[in-house]
N, C-alpha and C positions, 0 to 999 in steps of 0.2 A: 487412077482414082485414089482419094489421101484414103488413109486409114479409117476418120473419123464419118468419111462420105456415105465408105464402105458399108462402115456400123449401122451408119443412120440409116440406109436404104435398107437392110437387114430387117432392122428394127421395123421399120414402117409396114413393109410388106409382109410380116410376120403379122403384124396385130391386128391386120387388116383381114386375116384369117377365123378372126374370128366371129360369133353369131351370139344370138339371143335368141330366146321366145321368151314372152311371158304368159303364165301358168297361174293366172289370177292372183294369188299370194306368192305365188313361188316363181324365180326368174330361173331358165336355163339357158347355160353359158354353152356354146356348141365350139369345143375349142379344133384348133387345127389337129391334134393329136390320133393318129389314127392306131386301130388295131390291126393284128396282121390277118383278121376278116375282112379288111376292109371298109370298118365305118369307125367315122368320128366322135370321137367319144364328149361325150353332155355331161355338164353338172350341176345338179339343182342348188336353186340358193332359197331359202326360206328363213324371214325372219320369225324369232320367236322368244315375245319376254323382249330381255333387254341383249337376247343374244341371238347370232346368225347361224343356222344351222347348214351346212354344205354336205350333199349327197350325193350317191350315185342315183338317185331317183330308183332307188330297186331295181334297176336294169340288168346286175350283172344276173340277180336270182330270175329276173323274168328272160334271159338268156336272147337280149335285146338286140345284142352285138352278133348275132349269128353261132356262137359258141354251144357248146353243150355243157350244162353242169354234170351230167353224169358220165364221170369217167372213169374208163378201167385201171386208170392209174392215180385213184384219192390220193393214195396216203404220201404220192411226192407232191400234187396238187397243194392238198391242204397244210402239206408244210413250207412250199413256197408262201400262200395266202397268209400264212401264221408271220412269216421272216415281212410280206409286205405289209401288214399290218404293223406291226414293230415298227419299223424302218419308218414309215408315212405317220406313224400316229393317228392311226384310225381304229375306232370305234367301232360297233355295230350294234344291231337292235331289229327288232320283229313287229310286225304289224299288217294286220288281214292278210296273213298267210304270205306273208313277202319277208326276205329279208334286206334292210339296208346299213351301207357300208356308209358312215358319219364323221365328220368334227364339227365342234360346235367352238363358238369363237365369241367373244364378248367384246373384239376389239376390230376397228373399220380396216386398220393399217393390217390387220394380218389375213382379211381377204383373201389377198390376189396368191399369198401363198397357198391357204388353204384349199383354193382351188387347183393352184399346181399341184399342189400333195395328191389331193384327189382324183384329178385327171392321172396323173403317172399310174395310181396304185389301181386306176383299173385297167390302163393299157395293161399292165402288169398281170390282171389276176385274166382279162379275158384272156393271153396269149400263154397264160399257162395251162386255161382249159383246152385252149386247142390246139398247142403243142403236140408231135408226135414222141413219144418218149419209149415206144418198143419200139424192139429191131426187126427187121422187115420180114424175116420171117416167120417170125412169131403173130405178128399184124396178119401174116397170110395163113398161118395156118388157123389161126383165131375165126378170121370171116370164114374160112372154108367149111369152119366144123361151125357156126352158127348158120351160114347159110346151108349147108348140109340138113340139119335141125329143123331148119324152118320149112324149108319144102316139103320135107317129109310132113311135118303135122298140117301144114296149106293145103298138101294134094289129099289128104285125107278127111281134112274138118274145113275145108274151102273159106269161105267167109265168116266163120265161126272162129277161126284164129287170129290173131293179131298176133306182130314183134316188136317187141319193143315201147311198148303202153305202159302206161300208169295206169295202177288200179287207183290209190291215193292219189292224193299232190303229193309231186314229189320225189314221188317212188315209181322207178319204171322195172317192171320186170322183162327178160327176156323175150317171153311168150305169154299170153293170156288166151286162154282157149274157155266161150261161153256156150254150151249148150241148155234148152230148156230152163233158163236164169240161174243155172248154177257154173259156176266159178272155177279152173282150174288154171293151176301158174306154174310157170315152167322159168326154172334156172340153170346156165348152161355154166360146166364148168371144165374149163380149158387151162392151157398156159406150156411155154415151152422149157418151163423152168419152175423148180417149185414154189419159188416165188410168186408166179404169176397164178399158178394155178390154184395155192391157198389164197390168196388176194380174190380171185371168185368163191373160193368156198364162204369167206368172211361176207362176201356181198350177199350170198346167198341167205347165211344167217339170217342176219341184219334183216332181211326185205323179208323172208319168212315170221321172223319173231313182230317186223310191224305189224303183219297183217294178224297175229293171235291178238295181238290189244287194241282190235275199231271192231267196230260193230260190224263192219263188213262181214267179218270170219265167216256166220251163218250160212253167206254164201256161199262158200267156197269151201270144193268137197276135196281137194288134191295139193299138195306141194309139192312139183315133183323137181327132182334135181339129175340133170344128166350129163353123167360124167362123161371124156373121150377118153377112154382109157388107152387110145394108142399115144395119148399126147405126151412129149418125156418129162413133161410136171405130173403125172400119176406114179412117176415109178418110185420117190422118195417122199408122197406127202404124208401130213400126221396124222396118225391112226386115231388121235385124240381130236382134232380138227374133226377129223370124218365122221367121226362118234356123235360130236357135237350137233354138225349139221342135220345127219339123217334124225335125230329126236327130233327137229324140224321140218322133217319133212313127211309125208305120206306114203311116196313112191321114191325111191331112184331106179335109174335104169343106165346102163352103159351105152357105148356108138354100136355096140354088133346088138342090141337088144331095142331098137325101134318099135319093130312089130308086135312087141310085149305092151306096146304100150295102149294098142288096140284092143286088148283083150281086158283092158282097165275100164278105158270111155269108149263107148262105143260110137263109133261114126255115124251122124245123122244121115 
């Protein structure tokens, strides 16, 4: 087969890959491109004015691609996100509680790029959410001490507990424990290095200080944060960190002090 046969058969069965829908105003391109979830990744086309706007249609924030936006690993996350937005030339912007990932283009010839841009920049951003990026025993010891965690307050508060809820959009806490419409939240803090282990204190913050500014607060009688103190990120972290946090919080309690935590809420 010549070279040029090659090409062309390349060429053809590649584009042939590709899909549509239309979305009333808005066309979605369903290109071949997949993520390492396993779905093909869409991009919206909307015109608007004298100009065509191309999105991820909010999919990466509504976590469409099977991915998780909340990961224990943001701050490598958000700095890939940061390098691919650079790198792609994308935009972003907010709307009924979504966020979307944009260029806007004023010209027909520079389409077909903008939509490669934009397909790459989300294989790109889903396969960094769901990248593993601990080492395996730290992944192991992490689930052991949240699943540890969670059974303990399931076999005691049954279906009154949940793992891993959002009280807000948005915001998932570890644990959400509701008795008699009042509110308790629970943040687990782990890591096998101190890295990881102040990377939960920071997440802890964070989700405690949201919930003092929504009106929720009212509900919600407890912050509690529980450290594993056999974990070897407790043996060097900041005293100033930890200072920080507990102003945030209500309760802390350690892994050998569970049953202290009974004598707080009591068991329905």
């Amino acid at each position: 087969m010549k070279h040029f046969e090659t090409y062309k058969r390349i060429k053809e069965e590649f584009c042939h890959l590709f899909n549509f829908k239309s979305h009333g105003n808005t066309l979605e391109i369903i290109t071949p491109l997949v993520t390492i979830t396993n779905k093909f990744v869409s991009v919206f086309i909307t015109p608007r004015g004298d100009k065509l706007i191309v999105t991820d249609g909010g999919w990466i924030r509504q976590e469409v691609y099977d991915h998780s936006i909340i990961s224990d690993d943001r701050d490598i996350v958000s700095t890939l996100i940061q390098q691919y937005k650079k790198y792609y030339h994308i935009n972003q912007t907010s709307g009924d509680g979504n966020i979307f990932y944009f260029r806007s283009i004023d010209k027909i010839e520079l389409l077909s790029s903008a939509v490669f841009d934009i397909a790459n920049f989300i294989v790109g951003v889903v396969n960094s959410y769901s990248l593993e990026y601990k080492e395996k025993k730290e992944k192991e010891d992490r689930d052991n001490f949240k699943s540890e965690t969670n059974d303990f307050l399931k076999q005691h508060y049954h279906k009154n507990f949940k793992s891993g809820s959002e009280l807000v959009k948005g915001v998932r806490y570890n644990g959400i424990l509701t008795i008699n419409s009042r509110i308790h939240l629970f943040e687990y803090i782990t890591g096998s290095s101190t890295r990881y282990y102040e990377n939960d204190m920071r997440k802890a913050i964070v989700n405690f200080k949201l919930i003092e500014d929504n009106p929720i607060k009212e509900y919600v009688d407890n912050r509690i944060a529980v450290y594993n103190d056999v974990a070897l990120g407790h043996e060097e972290i900041s005293l100033t960190l930890k200072n920080y946090l507990e102003k945030h919080t209500n309760k802390t309690f350690v892994r050998s002090e569970f049953s202290q935590i009974l004598s707080i809420i009591q068991p329905t």
